[in-house]
PDB file of N, CA, C and O in Angstrom, chain B, residues numbered from 101:
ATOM      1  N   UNK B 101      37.906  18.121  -4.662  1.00  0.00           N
ATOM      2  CA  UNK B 101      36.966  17.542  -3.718  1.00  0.00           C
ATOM      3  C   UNK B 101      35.531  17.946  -4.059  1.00  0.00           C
ATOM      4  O   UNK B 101      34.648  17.099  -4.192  1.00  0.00           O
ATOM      5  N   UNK B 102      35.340  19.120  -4.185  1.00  0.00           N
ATOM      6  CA  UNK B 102      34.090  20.000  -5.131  1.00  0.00           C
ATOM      7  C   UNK B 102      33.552  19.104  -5.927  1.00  0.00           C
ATOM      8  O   UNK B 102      32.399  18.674  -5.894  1.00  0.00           O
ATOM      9  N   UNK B 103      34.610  18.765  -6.813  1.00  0.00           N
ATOM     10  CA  UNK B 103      34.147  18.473  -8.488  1.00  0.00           C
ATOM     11  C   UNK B 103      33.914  16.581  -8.042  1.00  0.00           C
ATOM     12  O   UNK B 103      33.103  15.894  -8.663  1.00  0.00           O
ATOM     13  N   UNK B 104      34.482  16.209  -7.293  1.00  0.00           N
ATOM     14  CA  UNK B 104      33.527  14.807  -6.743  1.00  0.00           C
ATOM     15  C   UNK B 104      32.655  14.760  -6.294  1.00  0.00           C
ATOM     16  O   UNK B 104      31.867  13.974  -6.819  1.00  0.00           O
ATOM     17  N   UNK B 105      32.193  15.464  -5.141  1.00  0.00           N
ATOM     18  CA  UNK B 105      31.147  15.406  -4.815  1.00  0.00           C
ATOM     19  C   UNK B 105      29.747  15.940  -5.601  1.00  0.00           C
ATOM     20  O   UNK B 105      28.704  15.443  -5.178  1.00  0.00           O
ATOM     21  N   UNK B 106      29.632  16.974  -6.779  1.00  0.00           N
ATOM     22  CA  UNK B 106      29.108  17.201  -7.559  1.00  0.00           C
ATOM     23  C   UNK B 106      28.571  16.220  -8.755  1.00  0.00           C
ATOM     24  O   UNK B 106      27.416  16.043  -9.142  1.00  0.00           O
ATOM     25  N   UNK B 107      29.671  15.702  -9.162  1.00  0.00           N
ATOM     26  CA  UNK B 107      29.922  14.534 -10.090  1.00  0.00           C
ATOM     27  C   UNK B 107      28.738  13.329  -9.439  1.00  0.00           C
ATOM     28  O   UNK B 107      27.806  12.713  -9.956  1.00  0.00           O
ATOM     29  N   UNK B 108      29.260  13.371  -8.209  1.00  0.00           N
ATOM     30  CA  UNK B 108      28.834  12.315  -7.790  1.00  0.00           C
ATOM     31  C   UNK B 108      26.988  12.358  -7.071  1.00  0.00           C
ATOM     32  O   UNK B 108      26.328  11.362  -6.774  1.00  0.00           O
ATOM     33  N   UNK B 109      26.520  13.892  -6.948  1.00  0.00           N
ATOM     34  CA  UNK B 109      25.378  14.232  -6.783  1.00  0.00           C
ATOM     35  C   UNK B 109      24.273  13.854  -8.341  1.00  0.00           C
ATOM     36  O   UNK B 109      23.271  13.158  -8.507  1.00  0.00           O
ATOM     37  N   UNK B 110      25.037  14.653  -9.160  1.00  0.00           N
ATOM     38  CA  UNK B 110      24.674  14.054 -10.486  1.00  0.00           C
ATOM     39  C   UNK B 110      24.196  12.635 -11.041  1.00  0.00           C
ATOM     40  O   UNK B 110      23.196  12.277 -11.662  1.00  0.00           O
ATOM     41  N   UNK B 111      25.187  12.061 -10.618  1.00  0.00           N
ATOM     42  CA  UNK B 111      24.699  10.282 -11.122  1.00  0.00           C
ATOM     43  C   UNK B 111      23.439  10.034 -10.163  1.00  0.00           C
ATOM     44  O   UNK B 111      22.412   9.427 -10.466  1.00  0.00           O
ATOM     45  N   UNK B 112      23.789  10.723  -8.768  1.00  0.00           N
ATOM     46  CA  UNK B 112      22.267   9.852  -7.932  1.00  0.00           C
ATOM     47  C   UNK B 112      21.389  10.799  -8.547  1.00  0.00           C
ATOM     48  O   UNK B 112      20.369  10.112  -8.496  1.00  0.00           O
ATOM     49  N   UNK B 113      21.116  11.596  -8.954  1.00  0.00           N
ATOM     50  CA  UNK B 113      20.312  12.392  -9.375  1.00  0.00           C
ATOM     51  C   UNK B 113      19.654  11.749 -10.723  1.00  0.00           C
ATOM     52  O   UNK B 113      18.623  11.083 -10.812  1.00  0.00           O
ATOM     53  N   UNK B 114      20.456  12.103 -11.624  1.00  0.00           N
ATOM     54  CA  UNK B 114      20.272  11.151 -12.687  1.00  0.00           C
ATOM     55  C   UNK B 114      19.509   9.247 -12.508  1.00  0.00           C
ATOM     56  O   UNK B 114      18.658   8.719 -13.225  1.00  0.00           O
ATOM     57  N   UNK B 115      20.039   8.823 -11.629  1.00  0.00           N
ATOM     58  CA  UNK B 115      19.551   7.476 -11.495  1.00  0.00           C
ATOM     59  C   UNK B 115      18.055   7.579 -10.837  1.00  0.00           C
ATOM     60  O   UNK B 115      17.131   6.783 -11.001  1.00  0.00           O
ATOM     61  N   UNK B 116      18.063   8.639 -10.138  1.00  0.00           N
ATOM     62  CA  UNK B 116      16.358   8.646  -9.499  1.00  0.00           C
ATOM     63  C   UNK B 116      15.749   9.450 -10.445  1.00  0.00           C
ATOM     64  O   UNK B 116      14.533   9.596 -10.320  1.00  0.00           O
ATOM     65  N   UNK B 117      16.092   9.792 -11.010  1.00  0.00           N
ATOM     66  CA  UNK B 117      15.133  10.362 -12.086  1.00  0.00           C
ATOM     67  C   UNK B 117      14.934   9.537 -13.297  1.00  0.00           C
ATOM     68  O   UNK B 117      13.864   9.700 -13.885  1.00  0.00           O
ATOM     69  N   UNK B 118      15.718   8.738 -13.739  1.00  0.00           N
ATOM     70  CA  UNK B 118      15.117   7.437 -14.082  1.00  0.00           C
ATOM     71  C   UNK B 118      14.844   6.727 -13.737  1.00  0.00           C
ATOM     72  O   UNK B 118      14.589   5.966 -14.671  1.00  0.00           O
ATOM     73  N   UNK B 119      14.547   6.036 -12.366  1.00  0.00           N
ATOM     74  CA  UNK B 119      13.916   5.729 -11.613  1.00  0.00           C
ATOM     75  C   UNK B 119      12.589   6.246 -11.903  1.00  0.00           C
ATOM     76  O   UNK B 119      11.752   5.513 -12.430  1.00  0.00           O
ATOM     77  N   UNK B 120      12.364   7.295 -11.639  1.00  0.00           N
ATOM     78  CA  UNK B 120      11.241   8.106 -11.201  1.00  0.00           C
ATOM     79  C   UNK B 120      10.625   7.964 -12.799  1.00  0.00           C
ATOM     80  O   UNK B 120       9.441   7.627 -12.780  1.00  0.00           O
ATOM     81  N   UNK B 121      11.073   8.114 -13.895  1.00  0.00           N
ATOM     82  CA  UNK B 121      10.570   8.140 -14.874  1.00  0.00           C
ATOM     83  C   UNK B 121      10.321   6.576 -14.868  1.00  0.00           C
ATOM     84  O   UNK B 121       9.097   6.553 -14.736  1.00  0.00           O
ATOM     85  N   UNK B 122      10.603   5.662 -14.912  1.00  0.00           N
ATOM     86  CA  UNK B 122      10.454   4.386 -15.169  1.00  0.00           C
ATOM     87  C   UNK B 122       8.861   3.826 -14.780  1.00  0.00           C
ATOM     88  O   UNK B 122       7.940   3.206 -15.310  1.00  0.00           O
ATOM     89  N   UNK B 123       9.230   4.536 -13.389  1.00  0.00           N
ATOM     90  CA  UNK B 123       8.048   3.945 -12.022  1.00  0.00           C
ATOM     91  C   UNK B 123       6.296   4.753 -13.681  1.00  0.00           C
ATOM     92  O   UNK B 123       5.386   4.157 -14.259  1.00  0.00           O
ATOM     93  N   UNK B 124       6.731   6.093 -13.700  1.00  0.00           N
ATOM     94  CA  UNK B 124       5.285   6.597 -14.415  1.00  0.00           C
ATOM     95  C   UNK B 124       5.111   6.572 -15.405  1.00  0.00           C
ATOM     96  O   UNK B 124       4.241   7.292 -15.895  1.00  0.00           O
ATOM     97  N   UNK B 125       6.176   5.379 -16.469  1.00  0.00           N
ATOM     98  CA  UNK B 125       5.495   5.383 -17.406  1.00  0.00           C
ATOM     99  C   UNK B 125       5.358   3.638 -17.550  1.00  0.00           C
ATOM    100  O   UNK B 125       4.764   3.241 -18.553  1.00  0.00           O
ATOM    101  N   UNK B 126       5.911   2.558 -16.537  1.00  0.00           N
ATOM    102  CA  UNK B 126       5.040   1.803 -16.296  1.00  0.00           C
ATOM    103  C   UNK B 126       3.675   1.133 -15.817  1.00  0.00           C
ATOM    104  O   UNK B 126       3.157   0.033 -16.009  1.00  0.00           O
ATOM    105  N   UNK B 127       3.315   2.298 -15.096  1.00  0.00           N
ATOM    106  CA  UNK B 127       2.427   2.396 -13.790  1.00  0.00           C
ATOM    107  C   UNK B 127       2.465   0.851 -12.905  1.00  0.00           C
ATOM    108  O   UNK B 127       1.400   0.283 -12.665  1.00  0.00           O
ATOM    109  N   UNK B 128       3.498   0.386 -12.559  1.00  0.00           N
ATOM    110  CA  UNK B 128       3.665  -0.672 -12.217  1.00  0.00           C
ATOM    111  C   UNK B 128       3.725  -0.484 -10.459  1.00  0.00           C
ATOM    112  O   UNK B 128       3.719   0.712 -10.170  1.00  0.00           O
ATOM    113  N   UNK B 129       3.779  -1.365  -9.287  1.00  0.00           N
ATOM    114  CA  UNK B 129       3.732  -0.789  -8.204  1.00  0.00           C
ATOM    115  C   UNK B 129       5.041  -1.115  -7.915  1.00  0.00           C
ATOM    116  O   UNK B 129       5.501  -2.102  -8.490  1.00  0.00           O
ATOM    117  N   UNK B 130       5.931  -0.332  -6.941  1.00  0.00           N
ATOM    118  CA  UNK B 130       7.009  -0.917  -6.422  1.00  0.00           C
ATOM    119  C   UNK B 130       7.298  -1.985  -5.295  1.00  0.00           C
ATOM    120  O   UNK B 130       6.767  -1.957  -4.185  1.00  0.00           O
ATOM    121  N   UNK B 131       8.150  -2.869  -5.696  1.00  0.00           N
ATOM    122  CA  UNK B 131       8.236  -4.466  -4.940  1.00  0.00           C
ATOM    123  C   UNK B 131       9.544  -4.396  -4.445  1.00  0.00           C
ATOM    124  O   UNK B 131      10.306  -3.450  -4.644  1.00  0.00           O
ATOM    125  N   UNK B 132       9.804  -5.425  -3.786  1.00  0.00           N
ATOM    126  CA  UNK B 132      11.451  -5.510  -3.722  1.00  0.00           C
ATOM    127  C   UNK B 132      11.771  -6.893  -4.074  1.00  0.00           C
ATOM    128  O   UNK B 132      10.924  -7.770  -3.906  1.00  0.00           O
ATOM    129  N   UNK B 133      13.284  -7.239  -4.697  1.00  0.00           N
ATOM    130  CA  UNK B 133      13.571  -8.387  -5.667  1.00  0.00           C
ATOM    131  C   UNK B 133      13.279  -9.389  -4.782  1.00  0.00           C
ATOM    132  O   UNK B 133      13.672 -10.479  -5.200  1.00  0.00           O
ATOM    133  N   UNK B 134      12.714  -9.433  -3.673  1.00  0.00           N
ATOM    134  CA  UNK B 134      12.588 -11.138  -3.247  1.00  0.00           C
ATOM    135  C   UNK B 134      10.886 -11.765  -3.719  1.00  0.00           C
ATOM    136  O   UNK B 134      10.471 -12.923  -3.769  1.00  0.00           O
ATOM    137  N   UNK B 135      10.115 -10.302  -4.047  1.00  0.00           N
ATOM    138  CA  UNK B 135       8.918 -10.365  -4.243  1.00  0.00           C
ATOM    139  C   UNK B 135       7.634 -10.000  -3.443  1.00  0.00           C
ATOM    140  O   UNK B 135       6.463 -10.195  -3.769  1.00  0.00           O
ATOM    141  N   UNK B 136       8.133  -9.426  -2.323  1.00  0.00           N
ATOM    142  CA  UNK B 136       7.589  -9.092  -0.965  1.00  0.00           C
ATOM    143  C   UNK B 136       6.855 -10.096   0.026  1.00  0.00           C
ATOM    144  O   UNK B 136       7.236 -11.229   0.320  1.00  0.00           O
ATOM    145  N   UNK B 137       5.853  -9.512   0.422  1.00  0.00           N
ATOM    146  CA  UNK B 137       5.489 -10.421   1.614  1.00  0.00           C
ATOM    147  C   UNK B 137       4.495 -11.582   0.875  1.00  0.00           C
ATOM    148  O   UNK B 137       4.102 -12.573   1.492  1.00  0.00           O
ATOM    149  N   UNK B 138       4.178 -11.330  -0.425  1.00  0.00           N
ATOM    150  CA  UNK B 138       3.459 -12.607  -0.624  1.00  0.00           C
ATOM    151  C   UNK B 138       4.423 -13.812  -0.962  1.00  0.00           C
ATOM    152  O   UNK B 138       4.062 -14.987  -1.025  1.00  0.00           O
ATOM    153  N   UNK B 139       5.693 -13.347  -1.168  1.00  0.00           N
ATOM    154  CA  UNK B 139       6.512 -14.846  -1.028  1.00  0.00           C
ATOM    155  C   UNK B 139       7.214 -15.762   0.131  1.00  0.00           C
ATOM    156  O   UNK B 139       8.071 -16.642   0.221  1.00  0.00           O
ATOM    157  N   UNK B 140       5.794 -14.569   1.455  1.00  0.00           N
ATOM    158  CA  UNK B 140       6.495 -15.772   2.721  1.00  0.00           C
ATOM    159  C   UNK B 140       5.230 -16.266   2.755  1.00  0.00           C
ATOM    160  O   UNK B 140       5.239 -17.336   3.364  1.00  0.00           O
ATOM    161  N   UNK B 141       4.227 -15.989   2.402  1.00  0.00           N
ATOM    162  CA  UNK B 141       2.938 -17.089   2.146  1.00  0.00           C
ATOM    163  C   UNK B 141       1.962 -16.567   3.307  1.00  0.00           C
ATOM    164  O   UNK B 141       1.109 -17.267   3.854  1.00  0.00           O
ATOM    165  N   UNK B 142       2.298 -14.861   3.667  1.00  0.00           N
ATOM    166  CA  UNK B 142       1.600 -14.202   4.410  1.00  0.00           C
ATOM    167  C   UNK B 142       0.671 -13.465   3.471  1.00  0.00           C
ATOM    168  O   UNK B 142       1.076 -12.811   2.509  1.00  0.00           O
ATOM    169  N   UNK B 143      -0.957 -13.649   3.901  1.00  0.00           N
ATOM    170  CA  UNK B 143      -1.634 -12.384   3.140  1.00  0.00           C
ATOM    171  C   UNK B 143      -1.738 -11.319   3.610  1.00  0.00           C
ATOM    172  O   UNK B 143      -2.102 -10.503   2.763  1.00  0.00           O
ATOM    173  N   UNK B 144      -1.509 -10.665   5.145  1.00  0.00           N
ATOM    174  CA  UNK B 144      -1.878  -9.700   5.142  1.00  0.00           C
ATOM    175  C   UNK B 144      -0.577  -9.366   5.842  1.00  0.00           C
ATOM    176  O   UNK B 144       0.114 -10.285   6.282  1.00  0.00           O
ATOM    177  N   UNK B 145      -0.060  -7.620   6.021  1.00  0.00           N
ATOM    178  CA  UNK B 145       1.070  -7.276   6.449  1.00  0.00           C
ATOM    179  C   UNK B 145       1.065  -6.651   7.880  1.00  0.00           C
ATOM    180  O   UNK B 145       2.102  -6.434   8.507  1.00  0.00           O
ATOM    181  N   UNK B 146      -0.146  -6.388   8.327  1.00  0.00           N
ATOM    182  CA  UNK B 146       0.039  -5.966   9.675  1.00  0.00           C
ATOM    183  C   UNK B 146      -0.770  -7.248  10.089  1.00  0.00           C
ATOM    184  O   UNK B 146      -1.315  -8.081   9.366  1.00  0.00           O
ATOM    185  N   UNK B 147      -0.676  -7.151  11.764  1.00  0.00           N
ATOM    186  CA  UNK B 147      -1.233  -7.979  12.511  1.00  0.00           C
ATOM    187  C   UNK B 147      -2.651  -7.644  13.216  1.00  0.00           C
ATOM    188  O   UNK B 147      -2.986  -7.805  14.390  1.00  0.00           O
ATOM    189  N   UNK B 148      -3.377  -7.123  12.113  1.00  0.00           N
ATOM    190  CA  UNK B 148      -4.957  -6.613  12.578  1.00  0.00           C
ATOM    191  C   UNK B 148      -5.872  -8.003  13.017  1.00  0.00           C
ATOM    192  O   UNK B 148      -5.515  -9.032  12.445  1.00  0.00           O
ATOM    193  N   UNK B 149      -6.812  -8.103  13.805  1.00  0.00           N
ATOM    194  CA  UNK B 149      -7.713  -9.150  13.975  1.00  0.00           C
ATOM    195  C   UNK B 149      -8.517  -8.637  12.847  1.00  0.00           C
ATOM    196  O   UNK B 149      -8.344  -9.405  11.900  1.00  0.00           O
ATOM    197  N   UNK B 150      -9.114  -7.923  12.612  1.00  0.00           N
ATOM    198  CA  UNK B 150     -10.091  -7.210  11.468  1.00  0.00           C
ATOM    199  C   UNK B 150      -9.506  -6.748  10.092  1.00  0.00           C
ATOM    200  O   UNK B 150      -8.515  -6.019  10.063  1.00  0.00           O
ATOM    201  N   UNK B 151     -10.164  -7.204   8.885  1.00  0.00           N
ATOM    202  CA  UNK B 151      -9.317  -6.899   7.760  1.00  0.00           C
ATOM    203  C   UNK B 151      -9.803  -5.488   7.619  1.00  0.00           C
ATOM    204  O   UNK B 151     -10.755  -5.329   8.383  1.00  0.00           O
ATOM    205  N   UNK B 152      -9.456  -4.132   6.773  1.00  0.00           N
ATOM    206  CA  UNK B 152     -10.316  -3.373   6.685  1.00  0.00           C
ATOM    207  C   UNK B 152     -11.035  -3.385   5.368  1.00  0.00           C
ATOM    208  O   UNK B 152     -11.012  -4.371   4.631  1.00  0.00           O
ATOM    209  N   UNK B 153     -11.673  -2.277   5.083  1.00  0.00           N
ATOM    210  CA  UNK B 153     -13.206  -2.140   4.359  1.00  0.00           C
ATOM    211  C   UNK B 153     -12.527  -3.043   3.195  1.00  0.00           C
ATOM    212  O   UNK B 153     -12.832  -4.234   3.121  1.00  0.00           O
ATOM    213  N   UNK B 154     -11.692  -2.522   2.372  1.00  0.00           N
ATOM    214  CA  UNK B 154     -10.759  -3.044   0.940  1.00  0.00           C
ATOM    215  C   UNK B 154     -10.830  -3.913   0.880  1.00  0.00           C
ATOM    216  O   UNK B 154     -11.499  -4.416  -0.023  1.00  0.00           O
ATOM    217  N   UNK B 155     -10.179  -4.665   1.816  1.00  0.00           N
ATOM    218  CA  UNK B 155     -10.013  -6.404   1.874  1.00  0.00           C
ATOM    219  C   UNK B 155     -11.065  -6.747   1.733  1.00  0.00           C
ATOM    220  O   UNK B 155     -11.399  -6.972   0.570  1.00  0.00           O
ATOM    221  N   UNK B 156     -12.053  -6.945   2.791  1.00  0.00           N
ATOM    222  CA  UNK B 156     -13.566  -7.813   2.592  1.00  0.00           C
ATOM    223  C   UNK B 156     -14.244  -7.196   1.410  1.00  0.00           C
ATOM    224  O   UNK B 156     -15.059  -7.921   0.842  1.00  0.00           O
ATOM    225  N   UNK B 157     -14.053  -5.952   0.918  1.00  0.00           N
ATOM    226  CA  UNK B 157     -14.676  -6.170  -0.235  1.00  0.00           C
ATOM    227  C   UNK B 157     -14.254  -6.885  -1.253  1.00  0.00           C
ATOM    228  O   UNK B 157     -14.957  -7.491  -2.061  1.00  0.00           O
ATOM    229  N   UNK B 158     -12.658  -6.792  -1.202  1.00  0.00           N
ATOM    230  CA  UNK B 158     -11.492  -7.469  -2.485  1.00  0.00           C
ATOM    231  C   UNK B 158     -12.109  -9.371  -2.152  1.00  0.00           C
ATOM    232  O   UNK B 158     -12.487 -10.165  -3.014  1.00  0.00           O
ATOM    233  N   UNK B 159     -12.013  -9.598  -0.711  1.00  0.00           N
ATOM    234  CA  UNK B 159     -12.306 -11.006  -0.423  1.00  0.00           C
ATOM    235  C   UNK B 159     -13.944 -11.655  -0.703  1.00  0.00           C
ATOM    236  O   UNK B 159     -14.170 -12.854  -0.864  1.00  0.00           O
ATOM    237  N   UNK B 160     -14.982 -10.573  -0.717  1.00  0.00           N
ATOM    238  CA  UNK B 160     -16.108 -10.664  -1.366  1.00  0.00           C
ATOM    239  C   UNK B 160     -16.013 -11.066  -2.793  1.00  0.00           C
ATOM    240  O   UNK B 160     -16.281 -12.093  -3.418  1.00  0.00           O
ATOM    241  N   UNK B 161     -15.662 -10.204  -3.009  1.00  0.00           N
ATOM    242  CA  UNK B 161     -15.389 -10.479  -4.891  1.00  0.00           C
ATOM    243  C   UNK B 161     -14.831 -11.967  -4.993  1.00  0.00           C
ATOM    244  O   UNK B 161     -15.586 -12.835  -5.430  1.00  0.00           O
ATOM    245  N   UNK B 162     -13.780 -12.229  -4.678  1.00  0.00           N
ATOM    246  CA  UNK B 162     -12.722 -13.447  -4.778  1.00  0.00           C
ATOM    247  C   UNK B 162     -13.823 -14.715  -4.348  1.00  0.00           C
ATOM    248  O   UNK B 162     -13.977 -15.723  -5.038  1.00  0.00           O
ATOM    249  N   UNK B 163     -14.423 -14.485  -3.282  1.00  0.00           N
ATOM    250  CA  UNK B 163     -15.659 -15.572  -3.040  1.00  0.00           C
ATOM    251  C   UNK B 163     -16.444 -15.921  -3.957  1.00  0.00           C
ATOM    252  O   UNK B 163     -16.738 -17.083  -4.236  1.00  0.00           O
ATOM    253  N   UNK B 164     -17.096 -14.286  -4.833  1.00  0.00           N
ATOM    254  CA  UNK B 164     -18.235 -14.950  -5.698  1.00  0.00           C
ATOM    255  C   UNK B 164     -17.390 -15.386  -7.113  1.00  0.00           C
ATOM    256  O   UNK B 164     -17.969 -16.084  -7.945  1.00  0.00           O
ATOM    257  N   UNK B 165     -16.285 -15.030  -7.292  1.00  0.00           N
ATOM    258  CA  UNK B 165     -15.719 -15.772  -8.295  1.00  0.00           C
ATOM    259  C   UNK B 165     -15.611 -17.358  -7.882  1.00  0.00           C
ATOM    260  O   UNK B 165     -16.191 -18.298  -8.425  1.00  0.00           O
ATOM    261  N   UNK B 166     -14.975 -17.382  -7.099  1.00  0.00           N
ATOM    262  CA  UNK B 166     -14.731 -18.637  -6.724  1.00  0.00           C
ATOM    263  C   UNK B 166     -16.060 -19.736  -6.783  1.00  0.00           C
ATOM    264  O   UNK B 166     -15.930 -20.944  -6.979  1.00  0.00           O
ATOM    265  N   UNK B 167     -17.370 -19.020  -6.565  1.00  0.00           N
ATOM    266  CA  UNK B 167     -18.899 -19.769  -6.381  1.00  0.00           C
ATOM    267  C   UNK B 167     -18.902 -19.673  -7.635  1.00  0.00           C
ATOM    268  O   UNK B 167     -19.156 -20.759  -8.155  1.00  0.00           O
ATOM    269  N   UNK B 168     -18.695 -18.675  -8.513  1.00  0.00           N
ATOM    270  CA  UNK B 168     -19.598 -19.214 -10.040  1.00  0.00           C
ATOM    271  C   UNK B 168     -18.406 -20.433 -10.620  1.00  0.00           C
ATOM    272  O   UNK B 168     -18.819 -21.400 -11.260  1.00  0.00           O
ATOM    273  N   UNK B 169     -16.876 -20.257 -10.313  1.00  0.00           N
ATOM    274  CA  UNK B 169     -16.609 -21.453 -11.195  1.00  0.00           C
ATOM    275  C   UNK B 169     -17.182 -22.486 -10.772  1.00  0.00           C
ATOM    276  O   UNK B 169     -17.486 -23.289 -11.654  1.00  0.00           O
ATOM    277  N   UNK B 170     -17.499 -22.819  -9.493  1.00  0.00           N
ATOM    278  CA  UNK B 170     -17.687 -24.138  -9.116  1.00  0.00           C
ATOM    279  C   UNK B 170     -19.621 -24.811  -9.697  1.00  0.00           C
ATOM    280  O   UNK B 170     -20.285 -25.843  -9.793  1.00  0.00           O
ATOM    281  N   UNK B 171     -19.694 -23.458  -9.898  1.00  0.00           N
ATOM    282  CA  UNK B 171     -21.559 -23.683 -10.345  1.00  0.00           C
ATOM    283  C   UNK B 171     -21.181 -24.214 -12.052  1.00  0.00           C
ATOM    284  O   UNK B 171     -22.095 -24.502 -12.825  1.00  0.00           O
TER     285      UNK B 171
END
């Protein structure tokens, strides 16, 4: 009973640690396989009336791109 449950600490061990190695030497962010919330065609994830500082600056940027292609 020992030697299963050991065995079996091992593999999860092993699997999050490649995991864990995977995640830092992709530097990729973690998602989940459906693609997250941008594949229900929501942009933002809480229900704030106010975006915070990040956003309007990220949405600033995205504006003046958007003005020079059109110039």
């Amino acid at each position: 009973m020992v030697t299963v449950f050991l065995a079996t600490f091992a593999v999860f061990g092993l699997v999050i640690l490649g995991m864990s190695l995977g995640y830092m030497l992709r530097r990729k962010t973690l998602q989940g396989s459906c693609g997250g919330i941008g594949s229900l065609g929501l942009e933002k994830v809480c229900d704030c009336p106010e975006p915070c500082d990040a956003r309007k600056a990220r949405m600033a940027r995205e504006e003046k791109l958007n003005q020079k292609r059109i110039l």
